[in-house]
C-alpha positions in Angstrom: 0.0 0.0 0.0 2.9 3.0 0.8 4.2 1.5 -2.5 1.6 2.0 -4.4 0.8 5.5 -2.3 4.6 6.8 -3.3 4.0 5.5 -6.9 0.6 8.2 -7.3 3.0 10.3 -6.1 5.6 9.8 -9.0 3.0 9.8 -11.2 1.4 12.9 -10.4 2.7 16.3 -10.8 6.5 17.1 -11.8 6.8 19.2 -8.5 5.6 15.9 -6.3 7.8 13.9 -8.4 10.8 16.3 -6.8 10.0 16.5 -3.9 9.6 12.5 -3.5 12.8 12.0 -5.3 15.3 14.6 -5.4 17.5 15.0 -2.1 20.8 13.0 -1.1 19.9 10.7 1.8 16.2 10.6 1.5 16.8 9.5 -2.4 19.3 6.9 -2.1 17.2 5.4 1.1 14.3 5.3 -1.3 15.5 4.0 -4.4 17.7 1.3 -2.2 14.2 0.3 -0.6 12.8 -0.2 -4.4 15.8 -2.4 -5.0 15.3 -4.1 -2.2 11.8 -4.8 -3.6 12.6 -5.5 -6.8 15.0 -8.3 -5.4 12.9 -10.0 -2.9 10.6 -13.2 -3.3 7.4 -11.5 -3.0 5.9 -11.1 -6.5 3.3 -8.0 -5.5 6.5 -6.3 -4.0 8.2 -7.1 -7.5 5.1 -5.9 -9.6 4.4 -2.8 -6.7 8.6 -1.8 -6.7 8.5 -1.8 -10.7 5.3 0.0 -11.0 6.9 3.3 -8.6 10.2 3.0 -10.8 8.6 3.1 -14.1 6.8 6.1 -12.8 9.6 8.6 -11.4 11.8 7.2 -14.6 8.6 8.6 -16.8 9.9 12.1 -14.8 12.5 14.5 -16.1 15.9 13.9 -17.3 17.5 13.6 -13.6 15.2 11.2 -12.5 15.8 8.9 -15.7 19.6 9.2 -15.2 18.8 8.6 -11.0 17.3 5.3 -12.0 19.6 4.1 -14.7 22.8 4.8 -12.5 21.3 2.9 -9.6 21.3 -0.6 -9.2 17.7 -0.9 -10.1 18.9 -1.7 -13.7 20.3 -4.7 -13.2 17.2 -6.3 -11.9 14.9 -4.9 -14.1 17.0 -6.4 -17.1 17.1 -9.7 -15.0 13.4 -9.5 -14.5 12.5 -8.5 -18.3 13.4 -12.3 -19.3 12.6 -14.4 -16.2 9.6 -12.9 -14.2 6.2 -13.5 -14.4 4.4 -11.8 -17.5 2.5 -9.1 -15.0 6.1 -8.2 -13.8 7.6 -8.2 -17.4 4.9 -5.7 -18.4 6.2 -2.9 -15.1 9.4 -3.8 -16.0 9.2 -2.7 -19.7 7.6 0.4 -18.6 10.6 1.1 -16.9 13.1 0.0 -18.9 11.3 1.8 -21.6 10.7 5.0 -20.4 14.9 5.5 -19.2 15.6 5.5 -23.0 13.3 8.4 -24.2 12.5 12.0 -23.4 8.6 13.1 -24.2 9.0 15.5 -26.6 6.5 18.4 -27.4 3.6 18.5 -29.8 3.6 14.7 -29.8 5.5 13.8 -31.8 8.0 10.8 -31.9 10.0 10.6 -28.2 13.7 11.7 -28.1 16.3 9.1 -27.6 18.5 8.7 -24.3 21.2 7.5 -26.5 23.6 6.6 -23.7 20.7 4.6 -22.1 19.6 3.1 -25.2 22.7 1.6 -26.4 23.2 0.7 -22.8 20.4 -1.2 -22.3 20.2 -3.0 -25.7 23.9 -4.6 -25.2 23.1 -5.4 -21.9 20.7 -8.1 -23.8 17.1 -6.1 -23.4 15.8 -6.4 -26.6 14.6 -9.5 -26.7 12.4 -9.7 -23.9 10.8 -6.9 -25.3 10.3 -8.7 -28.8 9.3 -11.2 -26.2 6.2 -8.5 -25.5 5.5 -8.5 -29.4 4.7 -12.3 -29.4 2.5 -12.0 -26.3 -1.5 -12.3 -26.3 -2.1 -9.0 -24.4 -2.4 -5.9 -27.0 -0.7 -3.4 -24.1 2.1 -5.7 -24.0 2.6 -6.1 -27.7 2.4 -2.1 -28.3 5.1 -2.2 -25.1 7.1 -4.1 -27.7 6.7 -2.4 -30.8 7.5 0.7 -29.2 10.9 -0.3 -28.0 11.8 -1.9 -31.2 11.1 1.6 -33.1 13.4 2.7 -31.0 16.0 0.3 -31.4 15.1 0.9 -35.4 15.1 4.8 -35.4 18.0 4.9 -32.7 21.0 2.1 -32.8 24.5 4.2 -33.8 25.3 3.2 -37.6 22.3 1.5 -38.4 22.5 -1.3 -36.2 19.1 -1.2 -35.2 17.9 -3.4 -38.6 20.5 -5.9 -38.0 19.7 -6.4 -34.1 15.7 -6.5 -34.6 16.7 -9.5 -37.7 19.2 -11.4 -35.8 16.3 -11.7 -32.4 13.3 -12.7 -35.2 12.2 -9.4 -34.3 10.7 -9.4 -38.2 8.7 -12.7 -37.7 7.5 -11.0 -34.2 6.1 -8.3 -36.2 4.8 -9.4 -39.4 2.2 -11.6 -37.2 0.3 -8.7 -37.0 0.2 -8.1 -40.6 -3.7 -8.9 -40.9 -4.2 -8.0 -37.1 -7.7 -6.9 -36.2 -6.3 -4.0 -33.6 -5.5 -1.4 -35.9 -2.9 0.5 -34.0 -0.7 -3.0 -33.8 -1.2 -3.6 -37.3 0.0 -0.1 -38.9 2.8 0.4 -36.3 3.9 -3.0 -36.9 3.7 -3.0 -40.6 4.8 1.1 -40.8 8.3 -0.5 -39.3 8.8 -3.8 -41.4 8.2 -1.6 -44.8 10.2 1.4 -43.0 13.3 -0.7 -42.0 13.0 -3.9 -44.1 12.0 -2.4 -47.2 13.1 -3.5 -51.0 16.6 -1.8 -49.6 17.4 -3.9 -46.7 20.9 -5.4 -46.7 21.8 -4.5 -50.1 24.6 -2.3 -48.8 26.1 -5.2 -47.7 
């Protein structure tokens, strides 16, 4: 419950979101008690701990780099391949939101770069392709999303090559004739985008 009470709190307004995280002691006490979480046996404290994280890492710039230079990382990579799927899912959103920076109008997100590359070679991206091959639409889009960033964002055009060599291509063209309509065109705007006619004949 004070989980879940703190992660309203990151969610809300970017002023609360300061106030809960910025500060030496009080921060490092609290993102060491989310680690702490994220680590233990109890899968609601997993789901709960992941849940606040994803929130204050949806926050500014400091609080994504706060997160990613903790040792919350590592778990939430660990826990991207081998939790349950409801703890995948708050996971993603984490993991997710520490590589991008809203941007205004709309429009596509900005890349954290560092974080990005970061995370990907740290072995990420395929338990988010993992997503794209799931059941549950929110999951899927998780997916999708991460992969366009991989696409749009890998230094020289890596992206293509990573997405291919985790079936990343077979993950997507499933929803080809898919009847959500969000899936389907971000899913097939990427394969034609990335894997058009051109792909690989520069090598």
């Amino acid at each position: 419950m004070v989980l879940r009470s703190l992660g309203n709190l990151g969610a809300g307004a970017s002023h609360a979101t300061c106030i809960l995280v910025v500060g030496h002691e009080m921060t490092d006490n609290f993102i060491a008690a989310l680690v702490k979480c994220l680590g233990s046996e109890h899968r609601v404290l997993k789901k709960e701990a992941a849940w606040v994280l994803s929130n204050i890492a949806a926050g500014s710039i400091e609080h994504k780099k706060l997160i990613y230079s903790s040792e919350a990382v590592p778990l939430l990579l660990r826990l991207l391949s081998t939790a349950p799927f409801d703890i995948r899912k708050e996971v993603a959103y984490a993991l997710g939101n520490l590589c991008v920076v809203s941007s205004e109008g709309g429009g596509k997100p900005a890349l954290i770069l560092e974080h990005l590359v970061s995370l990907v070679g740290r072995g990420c991206l395929l338990g988010f392709i993992d997503l794209v091959r799931s059941a549950d639409t929110e999951a899927a889009k998780l997916g999708l999303q991460f992969m366009e960033l991989v696409l749009r964002g890998m230094p020289n055009g890596e992206g293509p090559k990573l997405v291919e060599r985790e079936d990343g291509i077979d993950a997507m063209e499933r929803f080809q004739f898919h009847e959500n309509e969000d899936l389907r065109n971000m899913a097939n705007g990427l394969v034609d985008t990335y894997f058009g006619e051109e792909y690989g004949l520069d090598e």
